[in-house]
N, C-alpha and C positions, 0 to 999 in steps of 0.2 A: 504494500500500500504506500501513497506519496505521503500519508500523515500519521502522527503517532498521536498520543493523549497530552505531549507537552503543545502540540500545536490549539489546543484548547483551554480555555479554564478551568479551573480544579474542580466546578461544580456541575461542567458539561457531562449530562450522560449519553453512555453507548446502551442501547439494546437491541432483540431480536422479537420479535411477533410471530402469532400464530393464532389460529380459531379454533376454537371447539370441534364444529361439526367437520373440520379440515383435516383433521391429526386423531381427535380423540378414540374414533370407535365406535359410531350412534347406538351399536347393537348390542352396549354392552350396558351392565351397571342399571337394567331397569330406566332408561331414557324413554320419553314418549316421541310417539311419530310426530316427523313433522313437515311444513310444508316443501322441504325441501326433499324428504324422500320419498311421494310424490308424483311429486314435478319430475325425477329423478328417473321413474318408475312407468313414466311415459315415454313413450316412442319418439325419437326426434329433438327431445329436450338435453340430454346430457353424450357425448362421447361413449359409445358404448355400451350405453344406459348405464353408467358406475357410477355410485353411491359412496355413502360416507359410513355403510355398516362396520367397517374393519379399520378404516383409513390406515396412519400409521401406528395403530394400537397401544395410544399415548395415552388413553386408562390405565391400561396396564402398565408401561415402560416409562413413566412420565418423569424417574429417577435417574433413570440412562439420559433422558433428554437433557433435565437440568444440569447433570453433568456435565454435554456437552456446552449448554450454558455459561455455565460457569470455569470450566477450561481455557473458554475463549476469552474470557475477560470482559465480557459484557456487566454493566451497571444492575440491567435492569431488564422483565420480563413480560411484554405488552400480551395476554391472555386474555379469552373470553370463557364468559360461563353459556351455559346451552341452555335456553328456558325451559325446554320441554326436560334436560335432565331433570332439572330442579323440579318441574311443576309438571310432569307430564300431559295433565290433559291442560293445563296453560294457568289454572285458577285450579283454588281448593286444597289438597291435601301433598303437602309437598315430597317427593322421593325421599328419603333417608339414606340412600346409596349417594346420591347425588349430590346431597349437601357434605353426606363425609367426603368425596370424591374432592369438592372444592378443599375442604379443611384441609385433607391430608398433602394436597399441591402446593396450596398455600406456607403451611409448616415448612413442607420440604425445600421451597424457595428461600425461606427466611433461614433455613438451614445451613444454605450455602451461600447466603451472604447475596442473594439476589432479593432486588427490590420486587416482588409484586404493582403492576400495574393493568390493571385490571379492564374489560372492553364490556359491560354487560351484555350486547347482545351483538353476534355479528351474523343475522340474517334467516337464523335457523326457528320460523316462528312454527309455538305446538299447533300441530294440524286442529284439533277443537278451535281454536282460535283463526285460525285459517276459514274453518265453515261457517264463521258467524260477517265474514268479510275481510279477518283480516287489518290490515293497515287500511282500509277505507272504513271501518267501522268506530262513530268517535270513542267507541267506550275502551277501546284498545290504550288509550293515554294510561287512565287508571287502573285497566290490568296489568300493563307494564309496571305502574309506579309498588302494586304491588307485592310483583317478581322480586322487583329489586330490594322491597321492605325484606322480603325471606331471604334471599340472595346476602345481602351485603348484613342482615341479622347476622348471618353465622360468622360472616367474613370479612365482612367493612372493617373490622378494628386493625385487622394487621395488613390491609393494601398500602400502599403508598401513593399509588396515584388510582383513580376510577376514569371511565368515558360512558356514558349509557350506551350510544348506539355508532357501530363502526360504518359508517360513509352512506350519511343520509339520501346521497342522490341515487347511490346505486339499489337501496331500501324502496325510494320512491320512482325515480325513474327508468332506471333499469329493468324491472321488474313489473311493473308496472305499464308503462307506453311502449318501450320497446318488446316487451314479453321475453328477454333473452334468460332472466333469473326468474326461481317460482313467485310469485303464482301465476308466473308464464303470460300477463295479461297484456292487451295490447288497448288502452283504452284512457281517452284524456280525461273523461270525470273522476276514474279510479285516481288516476295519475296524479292530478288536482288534489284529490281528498289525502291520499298517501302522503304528499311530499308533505301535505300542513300537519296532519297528526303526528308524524314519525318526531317533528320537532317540538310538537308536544307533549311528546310521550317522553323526548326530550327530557324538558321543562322539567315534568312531574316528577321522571326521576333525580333530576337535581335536587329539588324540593326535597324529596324522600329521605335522599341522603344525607343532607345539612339538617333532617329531624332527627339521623342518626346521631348528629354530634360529628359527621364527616368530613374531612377538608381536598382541600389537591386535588379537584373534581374539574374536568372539561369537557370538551367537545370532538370529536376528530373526525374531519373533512375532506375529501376526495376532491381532488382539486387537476383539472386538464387545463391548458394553456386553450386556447381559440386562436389560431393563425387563419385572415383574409386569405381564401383561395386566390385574388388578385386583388390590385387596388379600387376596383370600381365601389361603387356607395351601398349596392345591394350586398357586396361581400360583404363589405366593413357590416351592413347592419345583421347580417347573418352571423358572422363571428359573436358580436356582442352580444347577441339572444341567445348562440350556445352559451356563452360566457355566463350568461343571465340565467339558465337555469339549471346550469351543471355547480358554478362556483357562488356568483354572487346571491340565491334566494338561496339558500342555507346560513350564511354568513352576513347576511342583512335582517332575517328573524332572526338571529341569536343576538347579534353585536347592535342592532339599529329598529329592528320590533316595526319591522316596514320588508316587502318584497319588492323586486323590482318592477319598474314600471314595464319593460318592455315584457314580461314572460306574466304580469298579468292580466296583456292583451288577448291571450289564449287562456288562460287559468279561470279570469273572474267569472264563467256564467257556469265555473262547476267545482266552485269552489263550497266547503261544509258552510252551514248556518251559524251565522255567529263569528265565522274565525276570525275578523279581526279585533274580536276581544281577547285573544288568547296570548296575548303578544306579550301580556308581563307574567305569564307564565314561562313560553318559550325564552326568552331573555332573561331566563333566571342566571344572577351573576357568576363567572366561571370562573378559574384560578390559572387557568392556563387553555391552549388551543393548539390542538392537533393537525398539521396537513400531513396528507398521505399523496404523493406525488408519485407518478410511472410516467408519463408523456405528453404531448401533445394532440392536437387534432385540428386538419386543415380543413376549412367551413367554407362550404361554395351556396349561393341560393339555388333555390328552384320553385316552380310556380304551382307545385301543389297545398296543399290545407296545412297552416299553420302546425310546427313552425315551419313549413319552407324552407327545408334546407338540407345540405347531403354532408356526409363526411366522407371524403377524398381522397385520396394514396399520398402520401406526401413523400419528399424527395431523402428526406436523412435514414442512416443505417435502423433498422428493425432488431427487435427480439424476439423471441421464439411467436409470442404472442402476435406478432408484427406491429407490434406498437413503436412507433420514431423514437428514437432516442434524442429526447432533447434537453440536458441537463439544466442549459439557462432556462427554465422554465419554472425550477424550482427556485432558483435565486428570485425571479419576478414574484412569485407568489409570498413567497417571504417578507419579500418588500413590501410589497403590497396590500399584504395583510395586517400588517402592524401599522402600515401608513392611513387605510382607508378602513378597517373597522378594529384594529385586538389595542395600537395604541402600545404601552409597554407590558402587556401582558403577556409574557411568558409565551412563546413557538415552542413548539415540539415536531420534529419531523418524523411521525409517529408511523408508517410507512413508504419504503423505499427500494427497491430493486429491479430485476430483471428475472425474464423466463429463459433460457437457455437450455439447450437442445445439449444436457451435459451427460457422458455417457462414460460408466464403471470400465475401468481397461488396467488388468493388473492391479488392482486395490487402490488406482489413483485416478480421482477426476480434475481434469486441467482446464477450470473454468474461467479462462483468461478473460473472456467480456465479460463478466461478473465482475470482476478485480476492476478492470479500466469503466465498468458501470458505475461503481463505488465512485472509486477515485475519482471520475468527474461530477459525481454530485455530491458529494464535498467538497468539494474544492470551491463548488457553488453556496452551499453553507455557511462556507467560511467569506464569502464573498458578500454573501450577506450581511454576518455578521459584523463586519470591515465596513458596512456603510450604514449599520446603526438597528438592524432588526434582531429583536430581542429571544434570539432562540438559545435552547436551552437544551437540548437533545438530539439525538440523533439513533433510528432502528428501522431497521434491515430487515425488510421482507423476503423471503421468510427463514426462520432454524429449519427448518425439514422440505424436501418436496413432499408435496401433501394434494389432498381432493382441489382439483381449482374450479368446483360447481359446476358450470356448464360443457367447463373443459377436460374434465375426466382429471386423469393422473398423467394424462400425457404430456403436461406444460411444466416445468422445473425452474418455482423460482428458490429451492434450499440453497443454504448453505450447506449443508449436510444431505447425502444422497439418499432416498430409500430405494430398493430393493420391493417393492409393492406384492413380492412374493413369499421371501422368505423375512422379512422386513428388517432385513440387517440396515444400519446406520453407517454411513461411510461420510467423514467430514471430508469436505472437498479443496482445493489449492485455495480459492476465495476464506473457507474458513480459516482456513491456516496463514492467512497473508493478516487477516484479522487479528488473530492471535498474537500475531507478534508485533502488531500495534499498538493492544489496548494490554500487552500484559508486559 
C-alpha cells in the first residue's frame, strides 16, 4: 500500500464491513424467512437462483473471521444484525438463538480488541413484514423502531458506533423502481412511499436508541457521482435529477428536513399522507455520517416518462461488477458533504472497494487492482482531508467474498477468499498489503 497509519491521525480509524444475510448463514440458528429468500427463490431474480442459506457460515466461524480481523490491524468492525434473526416473523416474540448469536459476536469483538460498529439492518426484511407491504407500509417506521428496542436491549451497551439502515437508496430505489433487489418491484408510488419511510424508520430508530441512553449513532449513505453524458442543458439537467434522487433526497431529509425540488416533480402525487410532517423525526440529530462510495454513473436524457433518462457505458477502467473506477468521486462527495449539509460532523467512509475477478492458484490470490483500488481512494481521503473535510474513518468492502444478492457468489469484492464449497478462508495479496500498513 502507498500509506501506513502514520500518514493519518492517531484517532483515524481502519475497518472492514460485512452483512448478515451476506456471510452469516440465513438457515441457521432459527432465522425467519425473508424477503430476500424469496425474491431469491424466483426465477430470473438472483444468478443461479443462490441464496444466503449457507453463505460463508459466519454463525458458525464468526471467530476464525475476527481473527482475521484482527491480524490485519483493523480498528474496527462495521456489522449488521438480520431482523428476521432477531424477530423472525418481524414483530412479537423474539428468537433467543439470535439475540445470543449477537451477544456472543459482540463479546468476541470486544475480545480482541475490535470496536463493534454496528448496521441494524442491511436489507434482509422478515417476509411477514414483507406481506403487509413492506417499506410502502407506514407502520413499518415503528416496527423497525421496535427491532431495534430488542436488538440494541441486549446489545447497544457495548457497540461503539450504530447506523439503523445500510444505503437508503438502494432500500428504496433499487428495489423498488428498478425491481433489481426484492421485493423485485418496478413501481413509482411504491418507490415514493419507500424512499420517505425507510428514512423514517430512520428517524425512529435514532429516537429509540438515545431512549436507550445510546451515543455515536449515524447515518450511512450510498452515494454515485452523476457525470453529463455531454454538455448540452438536457444532460446537465439529467445528471442532476440522478444526483437528486440517488445522493441528494437522503441527505436533504436527514441534514435539511426538505427533498429536492427537482425529484419531487415525479414523487409529489405519490407521495404517503402526511409526510411532510415527518421531517423532525427523520432529522433526528446524528453524531456522525457515513458515505459508502464504489463509482460513478454517466446520465444521458431520453424522452420517455419521468425521470427520463439512461445510464450509459462510460469511458474509464471497470470492475468485475463493470462499474468505472473513478476515485475523485469520492474526494467530491466528501467535500461536498461536509460543505452542503454534515458541516463539521464527523465523515466516515463507511464503504469502499472493488469486485474482482480474483482466483485461488497455489494458496495465493494476486489481487493487484484491489491494492491500486485502495490506494487511489485514499489517496483521495487524504485529499480530502488536506482541504478541510472532517473525516474520521476509513472501511473496506468487504473481509470475505460473500452473497452479492442479485449477483450470486460470482462477484468478489473480499479481502479474504472463500472457497463457496469447502468454505476455507484464504487472505488475499490486498489483505496482506493491508497488514503491513495498519500493523
Amino acid at each position: 500500500m502507498d500509506f501506513t497509519r502514520k500518514d493519518f491521525p492517531e484517532d483515524f480509524l481502519f475497518g472492514t464491513a460485512t452483512s448478515a444475510y451476506q456471510i452469516e448463514g440465513h438457515s441457521f440458528g432459527g432465522a425467519g424467512s425473508t424477503h430476500w429468500d424469496t425474491f431469491a427463490a424466483t426465477p430470473g431474480n438472483v444468478v443461479r437462483g443462490e441464496n444466503g442459506d449457507i453463505a460463508c457460515d459466519h454463525y458458525h466461524r464468526y471467530e476464525e473471521d475476527l481473527d482475521l480481523i484482527a491480524a490485519a490491524g483493523f480498528d474496527c468492525y462495521r456489522f449488521s444484525t438480520s431482523w428476521a434473526r432477531v424477530l423472525p416473523e418481524g414483530r412479537g416474540t423474539p428468537n433467543a438463538d439470535g439475540l445470543d448469536f449477537y451477544d456472543r459476536l459482540t463479546d468476541a469483538m470486544l475480545e480482541r480488541g475490535i470496536k463493534p460498529c454496528a448496521t441494524l439492518y442491511h436489507w434482509e426484511l422478515p417476509s411477514p413484514l414483507a406481506d403487509l407491504g413492506g417499506w410502502t407500509n407506514p407502520d413499518i417506521a415503528n416496527w423497525f423502531a421496535d427491532f431495534t428496542e430488542v436488538i440494541m436491549s441486549r446489545i447497544g451497551d457495548r457497540m461503539y458506533s450504530v447506523a439503523p439502515i445500510n444505503e437508503p437508496w438502494c432500500v428504496g430505489w433499487l428495489s423498488h423502481f428498478m425491481g433489481h433487489h426484492a421485493p423485485g418491484l418496478r413501481n413509482i408510488r411504491a418507490t415514493a412511499r419507500a424512499m420517505h419511510h425507510v428514512l423514517l424508520a430512520h428517524g425512529r430508530a435514532i429516537e429509540t436508541m438515545r431512549g436507550l441512553g445510546m451515543g455515536n449513532l449515524g447515518g450511512v449513505f450510498n452515494m454515485e457521482w452523476a457525470t453529463p453524458a455531454d454538455g448540452s442543458p438536457e444532460a446537465q439537467k439529467a445528471a442532476a435529477l440522478y444526483d437528486g434522487y440517488y445522493n441528494r433526497f437522503f441527505l436533504s431529509g436527514v441534514f435539511k428536513k426538505c427533498y429536492p425540488d427537482n425529484v419531487m416533480e415525479g414523487f409529489a402525487p405519490h407521495m404517503p399522507k402526511g409526510w411532510e410532517d415527518d421531517f423532525d423525526t427523520i432529522a433526528a440529530p446524528l453524531d456522525w455520517c457515513g458515505v459508502n462510495y464504489y463509482t460513478r454513473k454517466v446520465i444521458a436524457p431520453n424522452t420517455g416518462p419521468w425521470p427520463s433518462l439512461d445510464e450509459i457505458e462510460g469511458p474509464l477502467p471497470k470492475t468485475q461488477t463493470d462499474w468505472e473506477i473513478y476515485p475523485e468521486g469520492l474526494y467530491k462527495f466528501l467535500v461536498r458533504t461536509a460543505q452542503d449539509y454534515t458541516g463539521d460532523l464527523p465523515l466516515l467512509v463507511t464503504e469502499n472497494g472493488l469486485a474482482n475477478n480474483d482466483v485461488l492458484t497455489g494458496g495465493v490470490v494476486d489481487d493487484a487492482a484491489r491494492i491500486a483500488y485502495i490506494n487511489d481512494h485514499v489517496a483521495q481521503v487524504r485529499r480530502a482531508m488536506a482541504d478541510g473535510a472532517p473525516v474520521k474513518g476509513y472501511f473496506l468492502w468487504s473481509l470475505l467474498d460473500n452473497y452479492e444478492w442479485s449477483l450470486g457468489y460470482e462477484k468478489r469484492f473480499g479481502l479474504v477468499h472463500m472457497d463457496f464449497d469447502t468454505l476455507a478462508r484464504t487472505p488475499k495479496a490486498s489483505y496482506h498489503a493491508l497488514q503491513k500498513s495498519l500493523t
